[in-house]
C-alpha positions as CSV (number, residue, x, y, z in Angstrom):
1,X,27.9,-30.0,10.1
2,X,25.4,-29.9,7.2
3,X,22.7,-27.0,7.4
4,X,19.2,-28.4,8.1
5,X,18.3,-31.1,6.2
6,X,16.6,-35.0,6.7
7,X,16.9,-36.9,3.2
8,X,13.5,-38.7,4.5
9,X,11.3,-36.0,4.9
10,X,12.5,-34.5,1.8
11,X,12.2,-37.0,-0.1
12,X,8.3,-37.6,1.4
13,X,7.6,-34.0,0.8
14,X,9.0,-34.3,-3.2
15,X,6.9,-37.9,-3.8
16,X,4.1,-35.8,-2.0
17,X,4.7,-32.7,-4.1
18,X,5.2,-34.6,-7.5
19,X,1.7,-36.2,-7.1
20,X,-0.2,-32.8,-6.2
21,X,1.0,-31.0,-9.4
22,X,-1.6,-34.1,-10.8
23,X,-4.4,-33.7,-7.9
24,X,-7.5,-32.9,-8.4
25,X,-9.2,-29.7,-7.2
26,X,-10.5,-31.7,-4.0
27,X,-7.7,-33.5,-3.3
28,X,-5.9,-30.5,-2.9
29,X,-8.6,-29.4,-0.9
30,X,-8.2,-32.0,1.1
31,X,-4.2,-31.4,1.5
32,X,-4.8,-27.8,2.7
33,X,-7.8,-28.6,5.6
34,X,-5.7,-31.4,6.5
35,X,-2.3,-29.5,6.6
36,X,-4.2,-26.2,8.3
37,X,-6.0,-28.4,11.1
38,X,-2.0,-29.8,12.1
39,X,-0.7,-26.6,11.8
40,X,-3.6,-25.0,14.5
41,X,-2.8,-27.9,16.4
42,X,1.2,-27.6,16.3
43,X,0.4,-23.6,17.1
44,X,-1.6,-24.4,20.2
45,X,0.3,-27.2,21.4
46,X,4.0,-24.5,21.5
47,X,3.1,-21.5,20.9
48,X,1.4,-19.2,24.0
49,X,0.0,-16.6,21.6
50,X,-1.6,-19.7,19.4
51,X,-2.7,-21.4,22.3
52,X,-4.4,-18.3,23.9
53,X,-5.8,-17.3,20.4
54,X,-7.1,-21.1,20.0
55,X,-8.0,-21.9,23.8
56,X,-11.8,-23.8,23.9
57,X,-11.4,-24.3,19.8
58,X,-10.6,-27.6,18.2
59,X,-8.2,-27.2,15.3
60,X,-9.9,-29.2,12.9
61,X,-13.3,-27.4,13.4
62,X,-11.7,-23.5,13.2
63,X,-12.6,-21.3,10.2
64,X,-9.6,-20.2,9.1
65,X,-11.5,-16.4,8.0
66,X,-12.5,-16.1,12.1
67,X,-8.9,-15.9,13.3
68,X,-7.1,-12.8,13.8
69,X,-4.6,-11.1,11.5
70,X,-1.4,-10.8,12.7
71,X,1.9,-9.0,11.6
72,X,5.4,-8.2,11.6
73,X,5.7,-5.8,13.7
74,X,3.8,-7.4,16.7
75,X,5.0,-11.0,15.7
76,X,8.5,-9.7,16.2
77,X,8.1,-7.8,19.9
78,X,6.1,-10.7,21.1
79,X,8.6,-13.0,19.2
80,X,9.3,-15.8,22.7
81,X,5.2,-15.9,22.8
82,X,5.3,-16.5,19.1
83,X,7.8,-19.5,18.8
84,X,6.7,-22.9,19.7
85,X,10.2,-23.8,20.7
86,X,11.1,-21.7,23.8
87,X,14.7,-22.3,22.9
88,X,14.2,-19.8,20.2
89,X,15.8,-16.3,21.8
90,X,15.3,-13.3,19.4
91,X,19.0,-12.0,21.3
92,X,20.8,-15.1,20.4
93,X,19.1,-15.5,16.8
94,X,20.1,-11.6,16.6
95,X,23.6,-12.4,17.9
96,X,23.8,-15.6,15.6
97,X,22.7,-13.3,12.0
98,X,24.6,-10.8,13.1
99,X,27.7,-12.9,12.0
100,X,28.4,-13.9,8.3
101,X,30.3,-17.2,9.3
102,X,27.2,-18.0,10.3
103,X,25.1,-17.9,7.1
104,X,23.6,-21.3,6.4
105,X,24.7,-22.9,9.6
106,X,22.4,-24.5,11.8
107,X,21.1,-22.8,14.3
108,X,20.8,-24.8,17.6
109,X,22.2,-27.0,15.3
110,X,18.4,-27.9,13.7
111,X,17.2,-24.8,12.2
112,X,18.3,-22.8,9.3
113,X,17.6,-18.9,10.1
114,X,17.5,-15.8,7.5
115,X,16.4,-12.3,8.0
116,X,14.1,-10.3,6.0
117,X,15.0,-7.2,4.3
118,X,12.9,-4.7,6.3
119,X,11.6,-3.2,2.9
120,X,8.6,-2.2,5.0
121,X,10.2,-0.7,7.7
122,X,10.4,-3.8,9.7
123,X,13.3,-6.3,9.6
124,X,12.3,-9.2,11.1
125,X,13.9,-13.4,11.6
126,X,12.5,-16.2,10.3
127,X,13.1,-19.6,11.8
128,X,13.1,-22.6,10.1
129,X,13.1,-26.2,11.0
130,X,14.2,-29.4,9.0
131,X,10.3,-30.4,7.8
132,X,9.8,-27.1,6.2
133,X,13.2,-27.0,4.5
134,X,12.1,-30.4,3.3
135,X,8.8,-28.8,1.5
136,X,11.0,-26.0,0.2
137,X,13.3,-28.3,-1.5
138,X,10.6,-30.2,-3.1
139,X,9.2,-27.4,-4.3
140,X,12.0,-25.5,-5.8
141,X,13.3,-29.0,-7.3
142,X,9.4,-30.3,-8.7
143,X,7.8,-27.2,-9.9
144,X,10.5,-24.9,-11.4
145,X,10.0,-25.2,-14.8
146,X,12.4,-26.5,-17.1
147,X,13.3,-24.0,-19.3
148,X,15.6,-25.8,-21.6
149,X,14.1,-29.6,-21.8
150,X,16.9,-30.7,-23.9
151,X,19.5,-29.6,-21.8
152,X,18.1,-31.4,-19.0
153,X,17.4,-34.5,-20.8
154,X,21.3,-34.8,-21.7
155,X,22.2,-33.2,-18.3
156,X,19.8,-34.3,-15.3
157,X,21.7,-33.6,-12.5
158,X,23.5,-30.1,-14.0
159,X,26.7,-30.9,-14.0
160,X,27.7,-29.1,-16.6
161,X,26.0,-25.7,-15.6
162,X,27.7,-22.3,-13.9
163,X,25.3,-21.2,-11.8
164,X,25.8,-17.5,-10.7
165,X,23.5,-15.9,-7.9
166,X,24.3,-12.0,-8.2
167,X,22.8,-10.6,-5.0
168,X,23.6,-9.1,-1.4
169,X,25.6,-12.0,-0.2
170,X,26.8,-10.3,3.2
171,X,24.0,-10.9,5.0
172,X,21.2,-13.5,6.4
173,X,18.5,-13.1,3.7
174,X,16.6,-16.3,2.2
175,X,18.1,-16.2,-1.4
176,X,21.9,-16.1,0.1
177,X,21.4,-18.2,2.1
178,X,19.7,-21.0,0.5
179,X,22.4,-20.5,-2.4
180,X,25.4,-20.8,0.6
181,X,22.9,-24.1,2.1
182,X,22.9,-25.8,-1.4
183,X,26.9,-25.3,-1.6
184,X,27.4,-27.2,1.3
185,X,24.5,-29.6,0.7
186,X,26.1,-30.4,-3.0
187,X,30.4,-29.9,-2.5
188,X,30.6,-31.2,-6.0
189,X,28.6,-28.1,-7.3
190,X,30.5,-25.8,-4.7
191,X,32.7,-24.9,-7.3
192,X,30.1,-24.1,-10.3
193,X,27.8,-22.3,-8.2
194,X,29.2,-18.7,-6.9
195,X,27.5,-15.6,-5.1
196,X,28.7,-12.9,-6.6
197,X,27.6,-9.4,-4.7
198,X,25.6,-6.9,-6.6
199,X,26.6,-3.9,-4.1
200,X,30.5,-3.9,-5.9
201,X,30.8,-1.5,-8.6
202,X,29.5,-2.1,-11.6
203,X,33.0,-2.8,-13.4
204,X,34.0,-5.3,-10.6
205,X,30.8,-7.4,-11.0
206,X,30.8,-7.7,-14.9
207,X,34.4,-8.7,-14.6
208,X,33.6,-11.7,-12.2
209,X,30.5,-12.7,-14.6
210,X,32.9,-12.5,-17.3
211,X,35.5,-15.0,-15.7
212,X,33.0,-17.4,-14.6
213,X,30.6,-17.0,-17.1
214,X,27.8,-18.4,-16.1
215,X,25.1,-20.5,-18.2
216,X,22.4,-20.3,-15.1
217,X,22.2,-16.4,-13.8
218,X,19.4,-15.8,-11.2
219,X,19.0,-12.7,-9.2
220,X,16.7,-9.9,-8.9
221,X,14.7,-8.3,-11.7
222,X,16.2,-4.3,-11.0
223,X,19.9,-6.2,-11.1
224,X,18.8,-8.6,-14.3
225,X,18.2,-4.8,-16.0
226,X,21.4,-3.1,-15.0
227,X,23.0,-6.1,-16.3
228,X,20.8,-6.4,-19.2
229,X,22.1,-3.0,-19.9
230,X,26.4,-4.1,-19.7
231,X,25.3,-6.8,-22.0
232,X,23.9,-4.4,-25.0
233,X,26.9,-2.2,-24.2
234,X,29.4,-5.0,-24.7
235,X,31.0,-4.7,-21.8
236,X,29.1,-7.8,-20.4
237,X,30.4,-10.8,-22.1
238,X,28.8,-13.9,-20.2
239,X,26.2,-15.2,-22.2
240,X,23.7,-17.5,-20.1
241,X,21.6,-19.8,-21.3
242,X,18.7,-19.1,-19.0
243,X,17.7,-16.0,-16.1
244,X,15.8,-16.7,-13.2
245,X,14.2,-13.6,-11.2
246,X,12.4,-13.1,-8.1
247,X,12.1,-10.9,-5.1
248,X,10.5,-7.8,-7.1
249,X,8.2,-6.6,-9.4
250,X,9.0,-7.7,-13.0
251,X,7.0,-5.8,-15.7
252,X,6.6,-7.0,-19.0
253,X,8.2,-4.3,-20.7
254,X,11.4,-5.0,-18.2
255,X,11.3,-8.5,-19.0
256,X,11.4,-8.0,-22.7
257,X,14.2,-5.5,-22.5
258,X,16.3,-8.3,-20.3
259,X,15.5,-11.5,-22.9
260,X,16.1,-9.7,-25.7
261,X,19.6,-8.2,-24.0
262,X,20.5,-12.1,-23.6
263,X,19.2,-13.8,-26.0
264,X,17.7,-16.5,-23.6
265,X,14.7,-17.3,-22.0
266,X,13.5,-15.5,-18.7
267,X,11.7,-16.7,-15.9
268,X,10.2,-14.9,-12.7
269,X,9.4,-16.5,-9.0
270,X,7.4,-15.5,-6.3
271,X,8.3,-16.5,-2.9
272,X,9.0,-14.6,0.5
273,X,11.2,-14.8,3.6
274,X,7.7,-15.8,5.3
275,X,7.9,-19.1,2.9
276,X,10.6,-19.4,0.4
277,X,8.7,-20.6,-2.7
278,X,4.9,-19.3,-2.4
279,X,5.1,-19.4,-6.6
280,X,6.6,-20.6,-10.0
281,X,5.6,-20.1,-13.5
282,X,4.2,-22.4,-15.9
283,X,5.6,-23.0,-20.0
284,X,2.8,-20.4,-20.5
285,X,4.6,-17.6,-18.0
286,X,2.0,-17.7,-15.3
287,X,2.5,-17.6,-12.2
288,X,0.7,-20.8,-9.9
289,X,0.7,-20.7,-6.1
290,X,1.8,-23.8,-4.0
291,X,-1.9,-23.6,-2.9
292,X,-1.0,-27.5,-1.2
293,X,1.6,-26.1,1.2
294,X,0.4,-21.8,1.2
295,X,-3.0,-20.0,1.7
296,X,-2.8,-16.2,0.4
297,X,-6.3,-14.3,1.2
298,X,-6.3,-10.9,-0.8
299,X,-8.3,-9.0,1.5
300,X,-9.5,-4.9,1.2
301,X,-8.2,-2.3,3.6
302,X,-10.5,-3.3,6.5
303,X,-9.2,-7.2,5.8
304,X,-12.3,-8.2,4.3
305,X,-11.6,-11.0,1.5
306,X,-12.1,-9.9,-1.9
307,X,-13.6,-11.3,-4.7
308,X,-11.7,-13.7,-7.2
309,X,-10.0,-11.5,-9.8
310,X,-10.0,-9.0,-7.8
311,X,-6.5,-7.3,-6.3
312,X,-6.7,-6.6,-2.5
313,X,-5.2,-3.9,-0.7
314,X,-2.7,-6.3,0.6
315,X,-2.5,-10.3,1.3
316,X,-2.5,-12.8,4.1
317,X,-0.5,-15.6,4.2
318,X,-1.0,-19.2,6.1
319,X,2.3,-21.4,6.1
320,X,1.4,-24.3,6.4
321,X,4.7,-25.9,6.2
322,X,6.2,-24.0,8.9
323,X,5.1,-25.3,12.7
324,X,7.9,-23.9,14.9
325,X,7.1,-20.0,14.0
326,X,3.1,-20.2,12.8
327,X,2.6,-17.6,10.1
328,X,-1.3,-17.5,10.3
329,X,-3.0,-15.1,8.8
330,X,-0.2,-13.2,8.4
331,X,0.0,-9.4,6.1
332,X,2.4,-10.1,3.8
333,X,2.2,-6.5,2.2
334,X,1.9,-8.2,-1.4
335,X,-1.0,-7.2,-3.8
336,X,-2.1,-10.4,-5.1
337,X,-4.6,-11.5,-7.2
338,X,-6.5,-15.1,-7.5
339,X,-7.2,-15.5,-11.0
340,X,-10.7,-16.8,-11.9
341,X,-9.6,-18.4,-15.1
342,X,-7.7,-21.5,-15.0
343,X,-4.4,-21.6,-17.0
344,X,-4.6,-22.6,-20.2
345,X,-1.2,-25.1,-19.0
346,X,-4.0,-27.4,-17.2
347,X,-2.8,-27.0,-13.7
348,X,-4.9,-27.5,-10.9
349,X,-3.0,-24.9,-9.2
350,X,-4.3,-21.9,-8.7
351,X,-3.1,-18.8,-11.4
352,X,-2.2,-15.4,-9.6
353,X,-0.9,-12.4,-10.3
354,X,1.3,-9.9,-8.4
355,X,2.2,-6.2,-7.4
356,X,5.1,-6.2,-4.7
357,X,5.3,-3.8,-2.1
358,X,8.5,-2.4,-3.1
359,X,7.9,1.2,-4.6
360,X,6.5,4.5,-2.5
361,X,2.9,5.9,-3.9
362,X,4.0,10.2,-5.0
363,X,2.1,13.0,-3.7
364,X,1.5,16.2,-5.2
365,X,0.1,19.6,-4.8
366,X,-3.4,20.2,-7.3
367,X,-3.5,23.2,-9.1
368,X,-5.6,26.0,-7.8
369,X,-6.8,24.9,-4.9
370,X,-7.4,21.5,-5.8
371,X,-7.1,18.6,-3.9
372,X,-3.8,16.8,-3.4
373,X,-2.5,14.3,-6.5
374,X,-1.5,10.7,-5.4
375,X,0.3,8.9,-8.2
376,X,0.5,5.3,-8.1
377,X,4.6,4.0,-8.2
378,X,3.6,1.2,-11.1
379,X,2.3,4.2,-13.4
380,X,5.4,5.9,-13.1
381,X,7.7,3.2,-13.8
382,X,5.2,2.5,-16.9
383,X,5.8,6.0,-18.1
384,X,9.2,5.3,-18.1
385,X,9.9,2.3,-19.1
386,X,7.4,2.0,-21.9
387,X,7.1,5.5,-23.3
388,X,10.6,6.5,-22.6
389,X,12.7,3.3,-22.5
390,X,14.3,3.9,-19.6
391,X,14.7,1.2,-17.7
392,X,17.8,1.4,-15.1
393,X,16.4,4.1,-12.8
394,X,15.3,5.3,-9.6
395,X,13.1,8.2,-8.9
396,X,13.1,9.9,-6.0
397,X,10.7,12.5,-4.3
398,X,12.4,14.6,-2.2
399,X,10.1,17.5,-1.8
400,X,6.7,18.2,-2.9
401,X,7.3,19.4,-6.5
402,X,10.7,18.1,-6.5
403,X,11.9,14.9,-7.9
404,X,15.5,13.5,-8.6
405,X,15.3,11.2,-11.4
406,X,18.9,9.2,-12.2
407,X,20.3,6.4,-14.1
408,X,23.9,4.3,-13.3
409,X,24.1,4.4,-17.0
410,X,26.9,6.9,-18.6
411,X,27.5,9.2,-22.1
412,X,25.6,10.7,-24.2
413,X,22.8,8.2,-25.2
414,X,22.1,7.9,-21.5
415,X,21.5,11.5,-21.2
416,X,19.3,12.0,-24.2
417,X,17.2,8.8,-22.7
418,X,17.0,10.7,-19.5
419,X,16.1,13.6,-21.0
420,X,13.6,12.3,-22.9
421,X,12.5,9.9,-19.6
422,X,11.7,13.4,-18.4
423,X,9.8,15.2,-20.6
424,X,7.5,12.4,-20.7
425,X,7.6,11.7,-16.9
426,X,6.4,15.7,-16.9
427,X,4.0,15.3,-19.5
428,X,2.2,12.8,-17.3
429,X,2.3,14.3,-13.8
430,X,1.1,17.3,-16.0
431,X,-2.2,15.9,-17.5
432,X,-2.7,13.8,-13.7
433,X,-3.2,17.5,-12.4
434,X,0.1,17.9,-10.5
435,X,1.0,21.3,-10.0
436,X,5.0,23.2,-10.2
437,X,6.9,20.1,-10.3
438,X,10.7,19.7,-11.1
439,X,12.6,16.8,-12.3
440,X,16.5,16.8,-11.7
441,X,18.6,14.4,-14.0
442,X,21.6,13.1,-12.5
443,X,23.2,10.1,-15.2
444,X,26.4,8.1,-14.0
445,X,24.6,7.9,-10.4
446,X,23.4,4.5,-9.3
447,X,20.3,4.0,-7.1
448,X,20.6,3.7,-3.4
449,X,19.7,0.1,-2.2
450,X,18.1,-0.9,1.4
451,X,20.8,-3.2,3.1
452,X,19.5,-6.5,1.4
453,X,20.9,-4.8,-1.8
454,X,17.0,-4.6,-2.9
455,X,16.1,-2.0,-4.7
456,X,13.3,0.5,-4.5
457,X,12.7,2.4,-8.1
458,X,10.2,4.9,-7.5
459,X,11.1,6.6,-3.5
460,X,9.7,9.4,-1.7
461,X,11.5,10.5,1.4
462,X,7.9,12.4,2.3
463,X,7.0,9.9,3.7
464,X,6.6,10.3,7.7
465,X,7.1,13.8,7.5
466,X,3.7,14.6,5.2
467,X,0.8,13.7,6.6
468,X,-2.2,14.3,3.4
469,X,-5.8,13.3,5.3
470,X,-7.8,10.8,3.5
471,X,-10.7,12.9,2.6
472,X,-8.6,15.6,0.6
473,X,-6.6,12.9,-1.5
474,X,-7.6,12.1,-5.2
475,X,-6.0,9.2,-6.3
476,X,-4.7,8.9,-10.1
477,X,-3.8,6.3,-12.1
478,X,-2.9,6.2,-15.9
């Protein structure tokens, strides 16, 4: 049986989405009211949390600002109130991801399923039916940009490319399986597109790169380093032609280090488990939001929108593709920011920018009685990635003036770099005001991964055990 797919509605959603990238600022306006007021609608007609939420409203009247936030957590333990299809058990879609003969089969036999990661502590399932599917493959086959026009002039349909996913691959997450769906959608590409798990040891995975090598290699920004890294030893052969990233953070520094590594261009994604492809980048390297098909609201702490520019404290999303699970309103945990300024690449769509949720903020004791230092995770990976050139790491805090910093990498020019990684990483907490700190080195050691194989660089296992009240917290940043 083919995984979820209706060659109508995607190829609707693809005319649909071909003709946006050209709309004009109303028009998409237009799109998003419409597609909002059907999604309320859908949401009150199936769902009993939507239709108690939305009782005496009409959906094509509701301010989208006056509904309630909702997330994760309570989405998932009210999850049969939450569906609009009552067929939807969380026990059987449990049972059903729990097995990997299952990934990118059909669930019920009309809805693709994939788990999240549970990178903030809560894992949760995420239900898809054939419509949204449609909209994701429009997007990801319309808006990606083409990174090699040539290429794709002589070679439309890619059938000369190797296209190698290196990821987890054992379980139910988005990217797996919509690389396992597109195998199955596509048997003639079957064979040039491979999944190739980034959990194995380092040795075993350059040595499958090296036998398929690969002219396409997408996969997460921390793995596109540690690879990045094989490639300037030597020991990495493949040679792509063009890296595609996503899922985490991706500095510039990092990015730099992993074209220059290659030789090839780099590009970066932003999409979700709550809606696949929220973002691509343009020629230019910014990133536009799907603003036809998603609604993010950067909000402040108290869920108050923020101004354009401005980065919130976190972000709600609105999928507005999605009517058997409404995600309305919902706290993604990203930092996003709308940009005021539109992109010099002409798009209507909007131009955003992005700090992911991966990384843990530090705490630290202030000297002599002073209050206690909070270090943001994106200044320490600045430190050492910029100052220090360190790039494959993880840091971990696992006391208050204790930190374990290590690398995967091995020999002697690893060790001076994490030597020298420290000093500067001491240097810094130093002039921030944190007091009797310690860094360990350990080289040779690679970073622990949550199960999705994602990995956190910057960790503190304080967390939950260190409570540091609001009012005696001075927050630094570099």
């Amino acid at each position: 049986m083919l995984p979820t797919f209706d060659p109508w509605q995607t190829g609707a959603a693809a005319a649909d989405v071909s003709l946006a990238a050209h709309a004009s600022d109303e028009a998409l306006r237009r799109r998003r009211a419409d597609r909002l007021a059907s999604l309320l609608g859908a949401a009150a007609a199936g769902s009993a949390l939507y239709r108690r939420v939305l009782a005496g409203r009409d959906p094509a009247a509701v301010r989208l600002e006056d509904l309630p936030v909702v997330n994760k957590t309570d989405l998932m333990a009210d999850f049969r109130s939450w569906v609009a299809d009552p067929a939807l058990d969380p026990d059987g879609l449990h049972r059903f991801v729990a097995g990997r003969a299952n990934i990118a089969e059909p669930y019920l036999d009309r809805y693709m399923v994939w788990e999240s990661s549970g990178s903030t502590g809560e894992p949760g399932l995420f239900v898809q039916d054939a419509a949204a599917m449609a909209v994701y493959d429009a997007l990801e086959a319309m808006r990606r940009p083409v990174l090699r026009p040539l290429q794709r002039w002589l070679d439309p349909w890619g059938l000369t490319e190797r296209i190698a996913f290196v990821g987890a691959t054992g379980g139910h997450f988005a990217s797996t399986v919509s690389v396992e769906r597109l195998r199955r959608l596509q048997p003639g590409l079957a064979e040039r597109l491979r999944s190739l798990s980034f959990l194995q040891p380092i040795d075993a995975l350059v040595a499958e790169l090296n036998a398929f090598a690969p002219t396409v290699l997408t996969t997460y920004p921390s793995a596109a380093v540690l690879l990045a890294h094989e490639r300037r030893s030597g020991r990495l052969k493949a040679s792509p032609h063009e890296i595609w990233t996503g899922g985490e953070g991706f500095s510039p520094a990092r990015r730099a280090f992993v074209q220059n590594a290659f030789g090839c261009p780099v590009a970066n994604s932003y999409g979700a488990s709550e809606f696949l492809s929220l973002a691509f980048e343009c020629a230019r390297g910014v990133l536009h939001l799907n603003s036809d098909w998603a609604i993010l609201e950067p909000v402040d702490a108290q869920g108050r929108a923020v101004p354009t520019g401005h980065v919130g404290a976190t972000t709600l999303l609105t999928n507005l593709a999605n009517h058997v699970q409404p995600l309305i309103r919902y706290d993604l945990g990203d930092r996003v920011t709308l940009l005021a300024a539109r992109c010099a690449c002409s798009s209507r769509l909007p131009a955003i920018e992005v700090k992911g949720r991966d990384d843990d903020t530090l705490v630290f004791r202030g000297g002599r009685g002073a209050p206690p230092v909070q270090i943001v995770p994106l200044a320490v990976s600045t430190v050492l990635e910029e100052e220090a050139g360190l790039f494959d790491f993880q840091l971990v805090q696992q006391a208050p003036g204790e930190l374990l910093l290590r690398t995967g990498r091995h020999g002697a020019d690893a060790q001076a770099t994490l030597q020298k990684a420290r000093k500067m990483l001491l240097a810094f907490l130093a002039a921030q005001g944190a007091s009797g700190v310690h860094v360990h080195c350990r080289v040779g050691e690679s970073a622990s991964c949550g199960r999705s194989g994602k990995m956190k660089r910057v960790v503190s296992s304080l967390h939950g055990s260190v409570h540091v009240p609001e009012s005696a917290t001075s927050t630094r940043f570099r």
